[in-house]
C-alpha positions, -999 to 999 in steps of 0.1 A, spaced: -439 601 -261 -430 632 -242 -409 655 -261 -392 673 -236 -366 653 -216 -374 652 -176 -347 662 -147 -352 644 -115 -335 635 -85 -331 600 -83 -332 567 -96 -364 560 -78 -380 588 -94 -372 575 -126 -388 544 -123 -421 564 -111 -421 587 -140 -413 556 -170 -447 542 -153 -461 571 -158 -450 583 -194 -424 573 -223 -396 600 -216 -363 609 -217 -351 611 -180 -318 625 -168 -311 620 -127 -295 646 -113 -282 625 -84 -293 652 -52 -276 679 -46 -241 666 -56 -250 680 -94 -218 677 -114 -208 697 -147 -211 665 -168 -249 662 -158 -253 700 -161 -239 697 -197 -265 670 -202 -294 689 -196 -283 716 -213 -277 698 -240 -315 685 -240 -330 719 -235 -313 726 -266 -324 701 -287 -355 690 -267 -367 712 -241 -364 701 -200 -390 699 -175 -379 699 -142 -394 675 -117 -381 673 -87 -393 663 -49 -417 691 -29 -396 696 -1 -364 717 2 -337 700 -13 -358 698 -41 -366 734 -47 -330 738 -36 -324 719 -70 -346 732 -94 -333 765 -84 -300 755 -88 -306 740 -123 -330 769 -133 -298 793 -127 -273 778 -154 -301 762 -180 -327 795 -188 -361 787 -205 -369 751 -186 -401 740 -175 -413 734 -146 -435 705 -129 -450 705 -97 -465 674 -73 -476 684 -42 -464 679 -8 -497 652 0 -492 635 -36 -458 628 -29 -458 614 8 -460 578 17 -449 559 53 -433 599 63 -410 597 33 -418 621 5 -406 622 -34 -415 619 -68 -411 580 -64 -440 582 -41 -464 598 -67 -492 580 -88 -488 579 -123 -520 598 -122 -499 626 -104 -466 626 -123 -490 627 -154 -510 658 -145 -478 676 -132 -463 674 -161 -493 683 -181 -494 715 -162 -461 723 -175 -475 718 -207 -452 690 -221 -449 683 -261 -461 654 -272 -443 637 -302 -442 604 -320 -418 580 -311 -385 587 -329 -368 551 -343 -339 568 -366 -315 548 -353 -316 509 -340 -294 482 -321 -280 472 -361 -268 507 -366 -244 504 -331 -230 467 -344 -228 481 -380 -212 512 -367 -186 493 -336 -210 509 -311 -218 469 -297 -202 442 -298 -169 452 -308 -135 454 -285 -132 490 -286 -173 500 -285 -171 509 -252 -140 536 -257 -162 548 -290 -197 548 -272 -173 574 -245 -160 591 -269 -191 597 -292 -212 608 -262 -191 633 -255 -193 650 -289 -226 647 -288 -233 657 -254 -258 629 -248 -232 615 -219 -222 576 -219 -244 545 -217 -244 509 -226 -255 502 -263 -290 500 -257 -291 532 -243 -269 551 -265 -298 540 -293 -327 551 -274 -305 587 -265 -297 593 -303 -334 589 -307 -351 611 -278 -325 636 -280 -330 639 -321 -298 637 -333 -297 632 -373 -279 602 -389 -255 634 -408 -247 646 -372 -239 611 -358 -218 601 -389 -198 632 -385 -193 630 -351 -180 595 -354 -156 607 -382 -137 628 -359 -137 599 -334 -122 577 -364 -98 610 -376 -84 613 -344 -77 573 -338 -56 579 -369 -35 607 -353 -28 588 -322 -13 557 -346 11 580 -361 
């Protein structure tokens, strides 16, 4: 698995890269970046590292630029123009896995084993799934921990690519459970 989380425009190019490699992807959604996904990605070049891929053309660059600007240190990976182009359309989605693959090996990505700290019986045991009020803790819970909300499923394999420790998750969801008891006062 690649350490480093990978920034990329779209949900295309997500599917492209998971063929490629096992990642962590965050989709930046075009140029229409918002703080929440800006907090993200800083968040993952914290605990992480980022490598940028995004499309060779200009509203990629325009992009990367914009996202090297707040978040220092990132890396960068490049496809070309001709490994990205298919029927006069061109983007990361359009890439071999052979491509994405040597891009990002360029931009000398970490690889790490496969991080299973936390599993689909911790988010039941903990009211993360399949409890009335997961949903609202799942929000609240990604927020603290700046890993941004997704269903249960997700949330498991976020807490695992983005290393967060069982002592930082069990904190974080004391202060969730803390400030549900203010609110009943």
């Amino acid at each position: 698995m690649i350490k480093e989380v990978i920034v990329v425009e779209g949900r295309d190019d997500i599917t492209a890269v998971k063929r490629a490699v096992d990642a962590e992807i965050i989709a930046v959604g075009g140029f229409g970046i918002n703080a929440k996904v800006i907090e993200r990605i800083k968040e993952a070049q914290k605990r992480q590292g980022v490598i940028v891929l995004t499309d060779p053309d200009f509203a990629g660059e325009k992009i990367r630029k914009i996202i090297s600007k707040r978040i220092p240190g990132i890396k960068h990976a490049y496809i070309s123009k001709s490994e990205g182009l298919k029927d006069g359309d061109i983007g990361v989605e359009n890439a071999s896995s052979e491509s994405i693959k040597n891009a990002l090996n360029a931009a000398k990505c970490e690889v790490k084993e496969k991080r299973e700290e936390f599993s689909t019986k911790d988010m039941i045991f903990f009211g993360l799934s399949g409890d009335c009020k997961a949903k609202y803790k799942r929000d609240k819970l990604g927020k603290l921990l700046r890993i941004g909300y997704c269903n249960s499923r997700q949330f498991v394999t976020r807490l695992n690519n983005y290393g967060i420790k069982k002592e930082e998750f069990i904190k974080a969801l004391q202060c969730i459970d803390k400030e549900n008891e203010y609110g009943k006062e």
